[in-house]
C-alpha positions as CSV (number, residue, x, y, z in Angstrom):
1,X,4.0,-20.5,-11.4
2,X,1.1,-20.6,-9.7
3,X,-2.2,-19.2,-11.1
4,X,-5.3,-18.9,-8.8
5,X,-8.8,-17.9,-9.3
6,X,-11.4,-17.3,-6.7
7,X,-15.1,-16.3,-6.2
8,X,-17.9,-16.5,-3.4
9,X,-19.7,-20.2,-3.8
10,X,-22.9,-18.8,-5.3
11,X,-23.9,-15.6,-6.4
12,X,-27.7,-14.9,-6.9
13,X,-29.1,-11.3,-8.8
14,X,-33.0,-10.8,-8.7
15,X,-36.1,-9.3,-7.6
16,X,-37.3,-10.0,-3.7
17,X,-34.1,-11.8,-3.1
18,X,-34.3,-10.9,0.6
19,X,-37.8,-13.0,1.3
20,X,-35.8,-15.7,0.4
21,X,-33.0,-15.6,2.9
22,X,-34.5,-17.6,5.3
23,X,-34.5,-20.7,2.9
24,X,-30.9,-19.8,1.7
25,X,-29.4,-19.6,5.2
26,X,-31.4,-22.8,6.6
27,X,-29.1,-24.9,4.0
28,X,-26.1,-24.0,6.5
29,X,-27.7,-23.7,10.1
30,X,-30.6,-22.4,12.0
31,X,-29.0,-19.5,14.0
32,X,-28.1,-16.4,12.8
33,X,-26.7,-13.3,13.7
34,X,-28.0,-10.5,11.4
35,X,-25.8,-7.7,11.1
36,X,-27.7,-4.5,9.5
37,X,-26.4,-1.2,8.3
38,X,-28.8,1.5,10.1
39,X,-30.8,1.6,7.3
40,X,-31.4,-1.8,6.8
41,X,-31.8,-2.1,10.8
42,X,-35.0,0.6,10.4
43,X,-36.3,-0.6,7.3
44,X,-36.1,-4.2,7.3
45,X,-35.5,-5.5,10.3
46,X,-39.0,-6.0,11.5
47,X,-39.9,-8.1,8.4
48,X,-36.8,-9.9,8.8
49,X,-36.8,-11.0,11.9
50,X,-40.6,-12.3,11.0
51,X,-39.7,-14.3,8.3
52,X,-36.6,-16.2,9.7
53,X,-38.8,-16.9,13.0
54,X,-41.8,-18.1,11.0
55,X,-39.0,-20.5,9.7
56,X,-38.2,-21.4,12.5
57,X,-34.3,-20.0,12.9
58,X,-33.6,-18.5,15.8
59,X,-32.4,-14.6,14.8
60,X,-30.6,-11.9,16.5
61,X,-29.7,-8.7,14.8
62,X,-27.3,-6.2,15.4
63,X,-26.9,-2.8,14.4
64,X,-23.5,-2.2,12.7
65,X,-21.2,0.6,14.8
66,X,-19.9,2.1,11.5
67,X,-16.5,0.9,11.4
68,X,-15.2,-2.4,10.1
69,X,-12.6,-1.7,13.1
70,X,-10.5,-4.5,15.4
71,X,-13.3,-3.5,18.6
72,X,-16.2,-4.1,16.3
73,X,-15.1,-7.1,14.6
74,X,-14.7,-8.6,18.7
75,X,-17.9,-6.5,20.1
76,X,-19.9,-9.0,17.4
77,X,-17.9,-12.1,17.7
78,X,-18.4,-11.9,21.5
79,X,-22.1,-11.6,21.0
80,X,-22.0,-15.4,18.4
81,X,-20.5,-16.9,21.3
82,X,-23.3,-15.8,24.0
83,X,-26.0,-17.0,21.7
84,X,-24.7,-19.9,20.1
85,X,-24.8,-18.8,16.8
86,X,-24.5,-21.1,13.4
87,X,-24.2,-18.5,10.3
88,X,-23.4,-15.1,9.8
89,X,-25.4,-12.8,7.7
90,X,-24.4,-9.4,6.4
91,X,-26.8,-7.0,5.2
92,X,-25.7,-3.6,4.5
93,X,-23.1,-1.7,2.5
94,X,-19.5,-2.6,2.0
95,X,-18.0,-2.2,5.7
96,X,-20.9,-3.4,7.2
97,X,-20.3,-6.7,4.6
98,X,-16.2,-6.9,5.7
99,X,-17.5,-6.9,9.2
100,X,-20.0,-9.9,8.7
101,X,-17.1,-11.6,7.0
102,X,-14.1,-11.3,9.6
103,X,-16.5,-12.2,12.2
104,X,-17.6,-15.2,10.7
105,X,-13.5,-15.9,10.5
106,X,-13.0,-15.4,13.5
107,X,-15.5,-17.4,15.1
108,X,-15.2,-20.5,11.9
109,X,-18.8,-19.8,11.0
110,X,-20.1,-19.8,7.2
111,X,-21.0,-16.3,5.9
112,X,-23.9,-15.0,3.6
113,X,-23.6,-11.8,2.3
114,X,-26.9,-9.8,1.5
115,X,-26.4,-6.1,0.0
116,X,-28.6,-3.4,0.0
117,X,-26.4,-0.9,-2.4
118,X,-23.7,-1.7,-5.0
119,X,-21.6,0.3,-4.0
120,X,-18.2,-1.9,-3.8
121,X,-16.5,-4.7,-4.7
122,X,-16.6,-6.1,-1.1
123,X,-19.2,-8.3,-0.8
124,X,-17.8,-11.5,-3.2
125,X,-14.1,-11.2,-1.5
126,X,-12.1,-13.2,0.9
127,X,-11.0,-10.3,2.5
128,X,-12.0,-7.5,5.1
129,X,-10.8,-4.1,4.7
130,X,-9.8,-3.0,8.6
131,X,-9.8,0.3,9.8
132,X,-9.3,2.2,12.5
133,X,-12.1,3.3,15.1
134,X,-11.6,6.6,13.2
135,X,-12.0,5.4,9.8
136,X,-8.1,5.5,9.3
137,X,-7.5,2.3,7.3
138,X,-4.9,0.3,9.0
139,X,-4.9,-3.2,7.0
140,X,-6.4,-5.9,4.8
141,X,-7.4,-9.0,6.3
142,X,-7.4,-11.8,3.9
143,X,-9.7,-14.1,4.9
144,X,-9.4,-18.4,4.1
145,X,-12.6,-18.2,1.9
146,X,-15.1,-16.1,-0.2
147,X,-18.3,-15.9,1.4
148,X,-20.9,-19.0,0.7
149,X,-23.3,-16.6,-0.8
150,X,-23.7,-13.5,-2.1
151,X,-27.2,-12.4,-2.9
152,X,-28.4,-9.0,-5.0
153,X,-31.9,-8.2,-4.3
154,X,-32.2,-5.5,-7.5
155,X,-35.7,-4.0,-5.5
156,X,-33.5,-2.9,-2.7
157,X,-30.5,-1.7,-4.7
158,X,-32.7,0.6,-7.1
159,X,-33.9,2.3,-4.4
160,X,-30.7,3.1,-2.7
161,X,-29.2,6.4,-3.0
162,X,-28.0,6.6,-6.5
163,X,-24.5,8.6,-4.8
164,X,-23.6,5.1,-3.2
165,X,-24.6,3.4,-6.9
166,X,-22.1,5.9,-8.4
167,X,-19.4,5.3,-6.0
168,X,-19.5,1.4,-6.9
169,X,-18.6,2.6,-10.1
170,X,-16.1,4.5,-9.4
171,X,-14.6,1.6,-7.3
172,X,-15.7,-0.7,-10.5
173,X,-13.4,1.1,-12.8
174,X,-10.4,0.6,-11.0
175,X,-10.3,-3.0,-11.8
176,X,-9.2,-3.8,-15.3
177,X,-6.4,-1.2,-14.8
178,X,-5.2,-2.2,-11.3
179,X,-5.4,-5.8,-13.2
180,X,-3.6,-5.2,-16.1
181,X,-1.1,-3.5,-14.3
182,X,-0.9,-6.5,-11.9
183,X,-0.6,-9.0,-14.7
184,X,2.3,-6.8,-16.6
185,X,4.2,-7.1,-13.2
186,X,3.6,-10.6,-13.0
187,X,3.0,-9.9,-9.1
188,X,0.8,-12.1,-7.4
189,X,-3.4,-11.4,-6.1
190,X,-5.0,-12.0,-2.7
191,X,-5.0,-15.7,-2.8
192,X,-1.0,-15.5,-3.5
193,X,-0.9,-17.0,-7.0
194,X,-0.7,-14.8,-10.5
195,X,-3.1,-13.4,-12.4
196,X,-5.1,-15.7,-14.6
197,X,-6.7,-15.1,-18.1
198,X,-10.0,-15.5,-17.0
199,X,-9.8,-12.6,-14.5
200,X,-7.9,-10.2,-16.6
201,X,-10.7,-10.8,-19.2
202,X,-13.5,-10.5,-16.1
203,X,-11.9,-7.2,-15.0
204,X,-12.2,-5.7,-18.7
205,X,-15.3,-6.9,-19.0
206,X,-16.1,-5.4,-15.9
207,X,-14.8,-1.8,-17.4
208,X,-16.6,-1.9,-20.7
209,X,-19.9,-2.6,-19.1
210,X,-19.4,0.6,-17.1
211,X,-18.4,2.7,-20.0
212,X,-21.5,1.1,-21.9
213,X,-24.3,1.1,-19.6
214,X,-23.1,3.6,-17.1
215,X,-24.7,6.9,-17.6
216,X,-27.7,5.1,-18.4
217,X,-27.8,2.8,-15.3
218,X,-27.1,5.9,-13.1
219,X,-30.4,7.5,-14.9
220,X,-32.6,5.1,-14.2
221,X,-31.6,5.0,-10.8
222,X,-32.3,8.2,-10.1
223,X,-36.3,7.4,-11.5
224,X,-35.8,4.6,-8.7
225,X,-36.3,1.6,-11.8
226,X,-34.1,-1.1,-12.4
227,X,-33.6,-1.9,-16.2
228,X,-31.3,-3.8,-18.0
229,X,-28.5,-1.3,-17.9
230,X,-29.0,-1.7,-13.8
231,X,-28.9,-5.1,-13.9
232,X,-25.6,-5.1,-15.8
233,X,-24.0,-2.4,-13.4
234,X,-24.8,-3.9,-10.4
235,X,-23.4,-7.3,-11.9
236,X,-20.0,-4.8,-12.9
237,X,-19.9,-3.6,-9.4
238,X,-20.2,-6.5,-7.3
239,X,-19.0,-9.8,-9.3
240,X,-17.4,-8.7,-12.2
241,X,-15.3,-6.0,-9.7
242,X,-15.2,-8.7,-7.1
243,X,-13.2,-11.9,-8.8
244,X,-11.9,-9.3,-11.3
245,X,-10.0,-7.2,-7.8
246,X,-9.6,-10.6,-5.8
247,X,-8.0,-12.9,-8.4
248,X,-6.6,-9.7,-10.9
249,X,-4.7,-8.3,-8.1
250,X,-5.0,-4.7,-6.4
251,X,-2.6,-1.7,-7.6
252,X,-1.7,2.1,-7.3
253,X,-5.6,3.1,-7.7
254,X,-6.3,1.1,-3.8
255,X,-3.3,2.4,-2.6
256,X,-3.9,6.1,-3.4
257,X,-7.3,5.2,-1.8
258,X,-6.1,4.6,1.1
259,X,-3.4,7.1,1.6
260,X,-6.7,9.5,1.1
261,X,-8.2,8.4,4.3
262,X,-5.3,10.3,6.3
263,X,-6.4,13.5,5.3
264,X,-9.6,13.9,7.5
265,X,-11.4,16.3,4.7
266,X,-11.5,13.4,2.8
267,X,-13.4,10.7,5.4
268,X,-16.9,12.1,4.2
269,X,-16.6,10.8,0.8
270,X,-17.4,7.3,0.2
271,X,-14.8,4.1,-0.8
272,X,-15.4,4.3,-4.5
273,X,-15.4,8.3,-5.1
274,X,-11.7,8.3,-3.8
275,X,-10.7,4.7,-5.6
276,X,-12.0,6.6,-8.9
277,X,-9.5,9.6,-8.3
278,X,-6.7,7.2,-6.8
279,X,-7.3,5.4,-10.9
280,X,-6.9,8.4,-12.7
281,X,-3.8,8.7,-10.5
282,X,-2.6,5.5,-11.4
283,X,-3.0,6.1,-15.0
284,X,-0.8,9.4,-14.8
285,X,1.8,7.4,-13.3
286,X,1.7,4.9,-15.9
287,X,2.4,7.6,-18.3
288,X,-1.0,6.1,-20.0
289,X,-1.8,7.9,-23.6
290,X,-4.4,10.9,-22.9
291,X,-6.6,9.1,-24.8
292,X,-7.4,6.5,-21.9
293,X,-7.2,9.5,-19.6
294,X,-9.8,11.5,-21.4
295,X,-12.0,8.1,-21.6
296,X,-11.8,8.1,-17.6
297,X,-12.5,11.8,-17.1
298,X,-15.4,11.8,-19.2
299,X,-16.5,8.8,-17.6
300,X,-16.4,10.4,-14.6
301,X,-17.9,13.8,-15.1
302,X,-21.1,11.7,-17.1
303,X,-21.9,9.7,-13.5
304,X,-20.6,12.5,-11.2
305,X,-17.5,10.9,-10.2
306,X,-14.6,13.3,-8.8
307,X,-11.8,14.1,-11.1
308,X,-10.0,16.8,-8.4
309,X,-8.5,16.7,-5.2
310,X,-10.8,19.7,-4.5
311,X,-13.6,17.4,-5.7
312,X,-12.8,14.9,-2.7
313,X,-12.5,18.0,0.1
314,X,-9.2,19.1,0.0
315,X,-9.1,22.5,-0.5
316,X,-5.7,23.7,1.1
317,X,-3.7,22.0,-1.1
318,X,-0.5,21.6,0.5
319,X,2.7,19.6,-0.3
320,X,3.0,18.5,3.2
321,X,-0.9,17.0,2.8
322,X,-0.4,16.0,-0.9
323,X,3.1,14.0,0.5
324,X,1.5,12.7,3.5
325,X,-0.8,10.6,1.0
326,X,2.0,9.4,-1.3
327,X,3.9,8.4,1.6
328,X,0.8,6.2,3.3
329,X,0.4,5.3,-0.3
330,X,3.3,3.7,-0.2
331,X,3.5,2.0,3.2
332,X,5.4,-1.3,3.4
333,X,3.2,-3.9,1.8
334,X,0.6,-1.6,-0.4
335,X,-0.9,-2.9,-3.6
336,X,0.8,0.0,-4.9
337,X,4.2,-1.9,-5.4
338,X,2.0,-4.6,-7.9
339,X,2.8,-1.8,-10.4
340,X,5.0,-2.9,-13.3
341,X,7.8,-0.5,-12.4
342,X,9.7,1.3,-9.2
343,X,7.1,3.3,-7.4
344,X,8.1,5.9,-4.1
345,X,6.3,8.5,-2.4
346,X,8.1,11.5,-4.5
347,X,6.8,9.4,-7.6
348,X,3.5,9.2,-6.5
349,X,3.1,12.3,-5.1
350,X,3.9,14.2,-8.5
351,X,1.4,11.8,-10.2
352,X,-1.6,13.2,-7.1
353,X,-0.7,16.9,-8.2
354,X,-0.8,15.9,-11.9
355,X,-3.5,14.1,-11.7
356,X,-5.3,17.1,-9.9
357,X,-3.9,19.4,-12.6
358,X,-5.5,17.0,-15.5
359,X,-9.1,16.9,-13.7
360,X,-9.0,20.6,-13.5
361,X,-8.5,21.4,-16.5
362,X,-10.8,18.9,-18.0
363,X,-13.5,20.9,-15.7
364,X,-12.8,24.3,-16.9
365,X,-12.7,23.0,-20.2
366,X,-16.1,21.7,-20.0
């Protein structure tokens, strides 16, 4: 039985990371294509663009269209090949990241991965998340390798919208369960082999960081500071997260993610505000104690994490929405079926509903 463990070549966390890029991408060539969220593109750009010419790499940025979609993904690539291009850079949030990566795949380039929130699991991964131009995701692209770098500049995450540093969390404390649950299964990860000690023990490191430093990470983020409770988030959201998803294996909290993004009320919240409701899901269907469940709920209330469907935007709750989820939950090929036990849409959709039930009475109780 194989066992596999995976993780981007390098990861760097610190202050004024991104004045160093230009050093860290000269070590693989000396043309890049920059792709930028918008943000990035307005606020950094300029100084970007100054820095890797005053070393002397040729740079062309490009604003990211907003979807990690097939027609991006070949808009960019066709733009590598026009300017002879040696490295990809992503700088951004988490699409903007999986885009970076599957063009660098597609055109056999090496990829650094810069971002500005932490607000995923993403950026360490060998894999791209593909959607839809519509933001309906459609499938995972596994990808031959992690990126060569990933680099955490803590000045730009600590000023980000502290929303997008909750949501990281959310998508965060999926991971030990979605591992555990992988690893009870015996099912295999990304890379195809089984789960391995190391990253079960990663992905529960990952979650008792969170529960630990959490609330007082999100506070501090909200003063715009970064202290040592950031620090150890932002590590929990990107690496621990990363090689703790990647090489613990995916489950029903992904899954339920993505059957969310059919139900167009739902497409305005971000990646890890669903992922955190899709884990309280998966910990009804596991028939967890409530003990675990109220460790999650209160966990999510503290940082401002939704516990409800109404939470996420649905508010006509109907069976035929609710079933329409379960059932893309449970497309052929989900993460969903790396649960230790027989999973279907009539499963799955009673856990959604109960799930909903739990979170709302946990909120009038409070």
């Amino acid at each position: 039985m194989e066992k596999i463990i995976q993780s981007p070549g390098m990861y760097i966390q610190g202050a004024g990371e991104l004045k160093k890029l230009p050093d860290r991408v000269a070590a693989f060539g000396d043309a890049v294509l920059a792709l930028l969220s918008g943000t990035m593109m307005r606020t950094k750009n300029d100084e970007l663009k100054a820095d890797f010419e005053a070393k002397g790499i040729k740079y062309i940025s490009e604003k990211f269209g907003g979807e990690c979609s097939d027609n991006e993904i070949e808009r960019l690539a066709a733009i590598v090949k026009a300017n002879d291009l040696k490295v990809v850079l992503g700088v951004g949030g988490g699409k903007t990241l999986d885009t970076a990566k599957a063009v660098a795949h597609h055109e056999g380039l090496p990829v650094i991965i810069a971002p500005s929130i932490a607000s995923t699991d993403a950026p360490c991964s060998a894999l791209s998340v593909v959607y839809t131009d519509d933001g309906v995701f459609e499938r995972y692209l596994v990808l031959p390798k992690n990126p060569e770098m990933v680099i955490m500049d803590t000045d730009v995450i600590k000023d980000a919208p502290v929303r997008l540093f909750v949501s990281g969390m959310g998508d965060a404390m999926a991971t030990y369960f979605e591992a555990q649950a992988t690893y009870d299964a015996n099912a295999c990860v990304m890379s195809g082999g089984h789960v391995t000690n190391s990253a079960l023990k990663l992905a529960r490191l990952c979650y008792d960081i969170l529960i630990a430093d959490g609330l007082k990470a999100k506070l501090a983020v909200e003063k715009k500071v970064c202290t040592q409770a950031v620090e150890n988030v932002i590590e929990a959201n990107t690496y621990l997260s990363g090689v703790g998803f990647e090489s613990g294996g995916l489950a029903a909290a992904h899954a339920i993610h993505n059957g969310l993004t059919v139900l167009p009320e739902c497409h305005h919240m971000y990646h890890g505000e669903k992922v955190a409701f899709g884990t309280l899901t998966q910990l009804v269907l596991e028939n967890r104690p409530m003990e675990d469940i109220e460790e999650v709920l209160d966990f999510c209330y503290a940082v401002g994490l939704p516990v409800t469907l109404e939470q996420l935007g649905v508010e006509d709750i109907t069976e035929e929405k609710i079933m329409a989820v379960a059932e893309a939950s449970c497309a052929e090929g989900e993460t969903i079926f790396n649960m230790p036990f027989e999973v279907n849409a009539d499963s799955v959709y009673a856990a959604i509903m109960a799930a909903d039930a739990i979170g709302q009475s946990y909120l009038m109780e409070d």
